[in-house]
C-alpha positions as CSV (number, residue, x, y, z in Angstrom):
1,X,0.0,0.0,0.0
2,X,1.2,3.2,-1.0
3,X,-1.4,5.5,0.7
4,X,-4.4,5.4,2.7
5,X,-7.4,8.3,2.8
6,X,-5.6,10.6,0.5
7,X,-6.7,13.9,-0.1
8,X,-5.5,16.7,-2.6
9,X,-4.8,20.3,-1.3
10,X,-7.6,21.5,-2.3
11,X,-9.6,18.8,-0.2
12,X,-12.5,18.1,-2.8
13,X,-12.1,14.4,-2.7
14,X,-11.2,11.3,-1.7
15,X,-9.2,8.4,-2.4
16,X,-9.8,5.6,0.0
17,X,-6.7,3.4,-1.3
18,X,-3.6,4.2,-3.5
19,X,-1.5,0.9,-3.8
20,X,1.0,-0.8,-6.9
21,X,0.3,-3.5,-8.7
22,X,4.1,-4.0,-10.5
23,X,4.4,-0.8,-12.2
24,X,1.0,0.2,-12.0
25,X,-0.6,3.0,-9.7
26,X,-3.6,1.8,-8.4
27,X,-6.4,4.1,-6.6
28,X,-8.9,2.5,-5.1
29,X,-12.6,3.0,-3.6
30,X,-13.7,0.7,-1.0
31,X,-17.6,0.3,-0.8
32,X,-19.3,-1.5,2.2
33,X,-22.9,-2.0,3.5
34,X,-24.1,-4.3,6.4
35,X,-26.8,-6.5,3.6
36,X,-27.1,-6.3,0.3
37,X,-30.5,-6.0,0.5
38,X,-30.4,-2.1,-1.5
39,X,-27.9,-3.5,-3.9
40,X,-24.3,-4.4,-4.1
41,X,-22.1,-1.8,-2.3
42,X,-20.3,-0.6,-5.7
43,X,-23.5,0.4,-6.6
44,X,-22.9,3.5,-4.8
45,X,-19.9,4.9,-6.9
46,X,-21.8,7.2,-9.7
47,X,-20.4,9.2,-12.5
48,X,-20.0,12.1,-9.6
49,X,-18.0,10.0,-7.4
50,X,-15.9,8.5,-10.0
51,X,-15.0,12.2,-11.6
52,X,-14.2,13.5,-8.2
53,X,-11.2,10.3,-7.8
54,X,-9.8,11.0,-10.8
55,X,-9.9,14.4,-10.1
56,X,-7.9,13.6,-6.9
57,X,-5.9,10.6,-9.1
58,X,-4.7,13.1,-11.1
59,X,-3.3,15.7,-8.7
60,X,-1.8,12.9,-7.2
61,X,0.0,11.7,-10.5
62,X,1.1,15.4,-11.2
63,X,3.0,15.4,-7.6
64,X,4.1,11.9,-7.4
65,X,5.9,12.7,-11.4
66,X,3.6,9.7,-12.8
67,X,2.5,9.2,-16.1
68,X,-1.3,8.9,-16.3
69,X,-0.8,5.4,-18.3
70,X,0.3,3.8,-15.5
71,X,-2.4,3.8,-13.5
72,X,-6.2,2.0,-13.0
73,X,-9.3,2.0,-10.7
74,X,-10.1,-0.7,-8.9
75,X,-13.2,-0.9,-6.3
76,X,-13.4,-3.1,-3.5
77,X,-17.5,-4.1,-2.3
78,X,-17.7,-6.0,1.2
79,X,-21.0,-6.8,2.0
80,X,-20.8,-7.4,6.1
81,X,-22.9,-11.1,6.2
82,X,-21.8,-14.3,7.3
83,X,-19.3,-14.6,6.6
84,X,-19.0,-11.5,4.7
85,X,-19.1,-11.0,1.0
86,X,-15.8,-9.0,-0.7
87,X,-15.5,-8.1,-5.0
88,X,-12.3,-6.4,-5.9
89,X,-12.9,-5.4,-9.7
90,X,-9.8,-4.7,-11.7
91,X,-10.2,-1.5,-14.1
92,X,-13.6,-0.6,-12.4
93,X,-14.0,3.0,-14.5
94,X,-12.5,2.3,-17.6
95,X,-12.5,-0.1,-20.3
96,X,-8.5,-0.7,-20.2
97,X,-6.7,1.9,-19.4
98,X,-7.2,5.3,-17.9
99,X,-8.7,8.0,-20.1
């Protein structure tokens, strides 16, 4: 793990996760819910949400001097039954590659 809850200056958003993956970046949004009963967790990360992480993504990229090709979403859904239910979807946001 690289970092955990990070934040850009400007504070506008969140990334829960920011790990590597080789030479990958990889930012992350975790998603939980205590049933599914509303829906799987991942559900919950809109086109809002997603443009405010890459929004933060990219400032981070821009400090961190990484090109925007080596990085991906991922989500992570955990679904608190028993015993408890966890997805982690590779390239959650984009077909491939990072737009």
């Amino acid at each position: 793990m690289v970092a955990r809850n990070y934040r850009p200056n400007d504070g506008s958003s969140e990334i829960d996760i920011i790990a590597r993956d080789g030479e990958t970046i990889v930012f992350v949004e975790v998603k939980s819910r205590t049933s599914a009963e509303f829906g799987a967790p991942e559900r919950a990360i809109g086109d809002e949400k997603q443009k405010h992480i890459v929004r933060a993504a990219r400032s981070y990229v821009s400090r961190a001097g990484i090109t925007w090709n080596q990085v991906r979403f991922d989500t992570i859904s955990i679904v608190f039954t028993d015993p408890p239910s966890l997805v982690h979807q590779q390239d959650a946001f984009f077909n491939g590659r990072a737009n």
